[in-house]
VOGU-3710 file (C-alpha; in Angstrom, 3 decimals, decimal comma):
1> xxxxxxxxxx> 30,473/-24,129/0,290  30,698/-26,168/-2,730  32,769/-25,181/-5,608  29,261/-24,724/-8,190  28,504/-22,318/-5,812  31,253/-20,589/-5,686  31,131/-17,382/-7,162  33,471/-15,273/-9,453  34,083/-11,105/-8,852  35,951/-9,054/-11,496
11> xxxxxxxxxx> 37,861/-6,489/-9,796  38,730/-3,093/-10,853  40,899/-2,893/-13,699  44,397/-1,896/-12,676  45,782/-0,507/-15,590  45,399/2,662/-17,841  43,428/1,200/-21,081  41,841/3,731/-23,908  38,374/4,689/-22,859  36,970/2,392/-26,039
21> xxxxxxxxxx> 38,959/-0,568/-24,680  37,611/0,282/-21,406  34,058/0,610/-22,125  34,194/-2,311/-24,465  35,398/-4,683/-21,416  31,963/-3,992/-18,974  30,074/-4,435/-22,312  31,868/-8,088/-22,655  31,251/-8,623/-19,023  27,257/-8,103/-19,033
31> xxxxxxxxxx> 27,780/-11,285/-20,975  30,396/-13,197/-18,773  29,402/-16,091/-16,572  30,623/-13,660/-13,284  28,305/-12,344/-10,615  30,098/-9,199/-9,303  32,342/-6,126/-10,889  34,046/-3,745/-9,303  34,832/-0,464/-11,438  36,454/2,465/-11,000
41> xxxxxxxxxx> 40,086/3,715/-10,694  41,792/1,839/-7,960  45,670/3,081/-9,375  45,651/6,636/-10,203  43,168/9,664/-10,051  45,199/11,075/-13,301  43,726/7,887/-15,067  39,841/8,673/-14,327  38,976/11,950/-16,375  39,493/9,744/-19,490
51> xxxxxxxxxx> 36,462/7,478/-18,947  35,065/8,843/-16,525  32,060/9,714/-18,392  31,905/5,369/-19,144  30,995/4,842/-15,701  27,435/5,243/-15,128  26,501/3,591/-18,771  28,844/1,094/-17,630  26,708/0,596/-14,377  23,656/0,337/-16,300
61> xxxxxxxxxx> 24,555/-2,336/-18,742  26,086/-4,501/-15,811  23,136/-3,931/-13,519  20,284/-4,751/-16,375  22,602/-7,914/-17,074  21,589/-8,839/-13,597  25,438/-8,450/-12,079  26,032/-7,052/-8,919  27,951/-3,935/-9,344  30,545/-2,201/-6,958
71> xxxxxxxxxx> 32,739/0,935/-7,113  36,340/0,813/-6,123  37,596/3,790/-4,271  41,432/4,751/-4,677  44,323/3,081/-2,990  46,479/5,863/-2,290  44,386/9,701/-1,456  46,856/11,559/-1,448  45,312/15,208/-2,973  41,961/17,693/-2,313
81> xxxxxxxxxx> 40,499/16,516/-5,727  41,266/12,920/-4,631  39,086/13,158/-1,393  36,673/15,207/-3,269  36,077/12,171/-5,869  36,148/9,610/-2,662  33,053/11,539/-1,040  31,470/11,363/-4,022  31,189/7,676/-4,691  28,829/7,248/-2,015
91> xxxxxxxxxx> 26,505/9,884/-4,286  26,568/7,356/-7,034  23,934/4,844/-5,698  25,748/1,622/-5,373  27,865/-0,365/-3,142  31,804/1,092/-2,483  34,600/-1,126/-1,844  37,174/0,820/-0,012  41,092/-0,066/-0,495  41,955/3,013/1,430
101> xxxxxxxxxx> 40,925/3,034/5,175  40,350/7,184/4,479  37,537/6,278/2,554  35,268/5,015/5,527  35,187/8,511/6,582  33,331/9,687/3,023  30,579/6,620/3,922  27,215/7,518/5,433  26,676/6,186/8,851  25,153/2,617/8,596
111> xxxxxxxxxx> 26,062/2,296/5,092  26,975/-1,127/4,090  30,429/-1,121/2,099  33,228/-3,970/0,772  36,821/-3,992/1,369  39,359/-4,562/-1,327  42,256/-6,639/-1,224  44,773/-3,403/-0,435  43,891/-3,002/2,914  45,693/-5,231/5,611
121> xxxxxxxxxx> 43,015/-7,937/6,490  45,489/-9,881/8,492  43,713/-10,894/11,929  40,462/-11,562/13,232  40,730/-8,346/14,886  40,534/-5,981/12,262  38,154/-8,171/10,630  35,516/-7,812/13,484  36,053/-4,553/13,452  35,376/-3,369/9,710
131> xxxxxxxxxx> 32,465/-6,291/10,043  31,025/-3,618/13,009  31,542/-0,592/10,923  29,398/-2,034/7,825  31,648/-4,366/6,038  29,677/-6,867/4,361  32,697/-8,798/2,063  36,025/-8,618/2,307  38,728/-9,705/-0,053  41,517/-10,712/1,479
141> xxxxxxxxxx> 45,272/-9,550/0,887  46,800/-11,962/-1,913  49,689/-12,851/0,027  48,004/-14,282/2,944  48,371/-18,528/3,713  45,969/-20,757/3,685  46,084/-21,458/7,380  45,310/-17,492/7,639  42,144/-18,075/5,137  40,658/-20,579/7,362
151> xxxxxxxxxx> 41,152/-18,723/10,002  39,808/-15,634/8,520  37,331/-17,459/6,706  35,943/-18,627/10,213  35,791/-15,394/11,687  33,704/-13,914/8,959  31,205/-16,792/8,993  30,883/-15,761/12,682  30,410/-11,828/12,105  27,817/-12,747/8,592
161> xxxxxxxxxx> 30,436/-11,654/6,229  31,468/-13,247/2,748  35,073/-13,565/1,822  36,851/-13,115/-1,149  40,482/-14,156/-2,397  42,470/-12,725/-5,416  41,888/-15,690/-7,594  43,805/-14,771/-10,887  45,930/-11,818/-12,142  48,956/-9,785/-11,179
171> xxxxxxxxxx> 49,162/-9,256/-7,637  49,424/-5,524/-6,455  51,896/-4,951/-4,168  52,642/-1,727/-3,327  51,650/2,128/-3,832  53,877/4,443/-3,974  53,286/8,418/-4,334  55,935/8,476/-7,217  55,577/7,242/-10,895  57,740/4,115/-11,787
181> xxxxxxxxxx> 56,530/4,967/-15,458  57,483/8,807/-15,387  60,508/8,181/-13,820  61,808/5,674/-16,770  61,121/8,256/-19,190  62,367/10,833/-17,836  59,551/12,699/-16,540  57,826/14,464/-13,207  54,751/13,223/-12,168  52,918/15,515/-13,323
191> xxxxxxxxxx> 53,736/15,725/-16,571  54,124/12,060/-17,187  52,171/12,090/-20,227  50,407/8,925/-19,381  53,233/6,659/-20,480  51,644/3,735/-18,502  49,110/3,424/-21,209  51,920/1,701/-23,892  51,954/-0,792/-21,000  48,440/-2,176/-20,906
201> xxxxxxxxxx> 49,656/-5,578/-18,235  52,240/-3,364/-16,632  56,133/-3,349/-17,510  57,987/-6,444/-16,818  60,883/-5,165/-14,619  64,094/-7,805/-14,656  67,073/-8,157/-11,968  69,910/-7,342/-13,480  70,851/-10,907/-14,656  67,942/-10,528/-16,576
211> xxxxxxxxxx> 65,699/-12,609/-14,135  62,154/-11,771/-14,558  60,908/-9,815/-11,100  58,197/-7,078/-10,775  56,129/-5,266/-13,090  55,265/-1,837/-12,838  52,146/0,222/-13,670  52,730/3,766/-12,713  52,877/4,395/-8,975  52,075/0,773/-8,470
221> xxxxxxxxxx> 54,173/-2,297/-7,919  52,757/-5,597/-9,006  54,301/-9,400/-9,393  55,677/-10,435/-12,520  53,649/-13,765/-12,944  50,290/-14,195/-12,987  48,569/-15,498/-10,005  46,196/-18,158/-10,269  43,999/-20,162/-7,766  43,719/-22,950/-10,531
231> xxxxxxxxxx> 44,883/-25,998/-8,260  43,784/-24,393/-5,317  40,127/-23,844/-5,497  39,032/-26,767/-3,515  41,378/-26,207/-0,556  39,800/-22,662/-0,952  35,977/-23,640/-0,967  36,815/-26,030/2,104  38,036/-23,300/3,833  34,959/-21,016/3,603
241> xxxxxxxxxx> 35,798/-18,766/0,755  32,761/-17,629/-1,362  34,205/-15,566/-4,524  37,244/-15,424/-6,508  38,129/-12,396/-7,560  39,737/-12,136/-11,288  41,708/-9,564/-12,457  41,476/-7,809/-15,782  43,629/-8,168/-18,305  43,859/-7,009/-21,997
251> xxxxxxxxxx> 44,257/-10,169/-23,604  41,485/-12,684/-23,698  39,808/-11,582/-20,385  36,521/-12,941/-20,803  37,670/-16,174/-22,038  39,265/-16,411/-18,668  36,348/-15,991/-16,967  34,657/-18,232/-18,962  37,787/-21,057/-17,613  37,558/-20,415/-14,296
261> xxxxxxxxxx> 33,877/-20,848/-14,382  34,489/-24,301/-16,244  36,726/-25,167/-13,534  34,348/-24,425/-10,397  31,548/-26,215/-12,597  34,212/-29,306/-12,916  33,780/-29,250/-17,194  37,926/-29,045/-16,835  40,215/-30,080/-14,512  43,181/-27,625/-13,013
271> xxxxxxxxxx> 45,870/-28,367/-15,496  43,321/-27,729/-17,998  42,995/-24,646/-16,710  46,227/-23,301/-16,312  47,270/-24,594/-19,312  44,478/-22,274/-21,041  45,741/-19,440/-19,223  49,194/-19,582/-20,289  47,621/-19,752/-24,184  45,206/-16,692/-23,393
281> xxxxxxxxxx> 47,947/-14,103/-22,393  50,358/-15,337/-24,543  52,676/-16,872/-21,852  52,166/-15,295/-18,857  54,143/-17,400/-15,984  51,585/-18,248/-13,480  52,239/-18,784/-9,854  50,106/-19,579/-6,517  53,187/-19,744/-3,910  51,698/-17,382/-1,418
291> xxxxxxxxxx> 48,770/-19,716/-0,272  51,032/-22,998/-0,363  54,417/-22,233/-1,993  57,537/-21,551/0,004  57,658/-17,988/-1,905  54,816/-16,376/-4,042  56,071/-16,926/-7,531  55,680/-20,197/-6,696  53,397/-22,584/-8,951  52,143/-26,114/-7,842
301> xxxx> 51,056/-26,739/-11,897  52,637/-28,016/-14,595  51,927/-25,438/-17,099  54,904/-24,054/-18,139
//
């Protein structure tokens, strides 16, 4: 694997954007130098009535841009409308990536399927085993080492699987069934009133010293800084890893993906890059410590 032919995934857009600002992101991405998408609501079913009717022009305009096109299924079914929706993607005509192991049960038998990067990829083991039940490409979990990549990396070469590793964005790291958003205004559940849309990155949550820590986006948990595989892309394409996977954003997204692609086509160099990135979201802290790094926030740049 070289690092030209490494190839760039968007995944599904974690946050709760107006359907205008929604739709207008797979219309910028027909145009965007990546050759996968994933769409679809990964956070919370609440989210999906208001765009749901996007979708399928959204699949159209991707797939007559010549990108390979991918619907996410939920993290967290938790309700009877919830595994009604999760049957149906299967209906829809193109590939599912599943980040809830419930999902596999909505599949047809034989059908070929991706795994997202919230389901525990940790061993060879389970590995083998979602490569026997249909898996064609996994993305691993973002908080794995390298070592574990390599490792992983060489067991999917073995089964004829492609990998995948979050390559830029917040990480998510954790679902929970309550809202972090309703909660902070003083709401239930259901009736949060969508207050996770005046958040379209999340909430930055601080420790009380004012340190900056998490960032919240409804019922999920995410890292404060952005993750970025800037420096680490070679180490990555020697280990066996085929995609990075790129995580939308509101500010500059395409742009982004227009960087990274620069990088793995060596027109800029890392610090370049991250440098860039900082500029685009307006001074996002970036970090990479989970593959390298003593802790995940981490960062092995320079960019501030």
């Amino acid at each position: 694997m070289t690092l030209a032919n490494m190839q760039l995934t968007v995944g599904p857009n974690q946050f709760f954007w107006k359907a205008e600002d929604w739709s207008a992101l797979y219309d910028d991405l027909a145009n965007a130098p990546v050759s996968r998408v994933v769409l679809g609501e990964l956070v919370c079913s609440k989210r999906l009535p208001f765009y749901q009717d996007a979708i399928l022009p959204a699949i159209e305009t991707l797939m007559a841009a010549g990108k390979e096109v991918v619907l996410t299924s939920l993290a967290l079914v938790t309700l009877k409308r919830e595994l009604k929706a999760t049957a149906a993607l299967a209906e829809i005509g193109v590939e599912v990536e599943i980040n809830d192991l419930t999902a596999l049960a909505h599949l047809p038998e034989g059908a070929k399927f991706s795994v997202g990067p919230l389901v525990n990829v940790y061993n060879e083991g389970t590995l083998g085993w979602l490569a026997k039940r249909g898996a064609t490409r996994i993305c691993l979990p973002p908080e794995l080492p390298l070592s574990s990549v390599e490792a992983l990396c060489q067991a999917a070469t073995d089964a004829g699987i492609a990998i995948e590793v979050w390559g830029h964005g917040r990480i998510p790291l954790a679902i929970s069934g309550r809202c972090y958003h309703a909660r902070m205004h003083g709401r239930m559940k259901d009736n949060c009133l969508f207050a996770c849309e005046d958040d379209p990155d999340g909430l930055e949550v601080d420790t009380s010293d004012g340190t900056p820590f998490l960032s919240m986006n409804g019922v999920q948990t995410l890292s404060d800084s952005c993750a970025s595989m800037a420096h680490q892309v070679e180490a990555l394409s020697e280990a066996g890893v085929s995609s990075l996977r790129l995580s939308p954003q509101s500010k500059g997204f395409v742009e982004t993906c227009v960087q990274y692609r620069q990088r793995l086509d060596g027109v800029i160099d890392a610090d370049t890059l991250s440098t860039e990135l900082v500029r685009v979201s307006g001074g996002m802290r970036l970090s990479d410590g989970f593959l390298t790094g003593a802790r995940g926030a981490d960062w092995s740049g320079k960019a501030a």
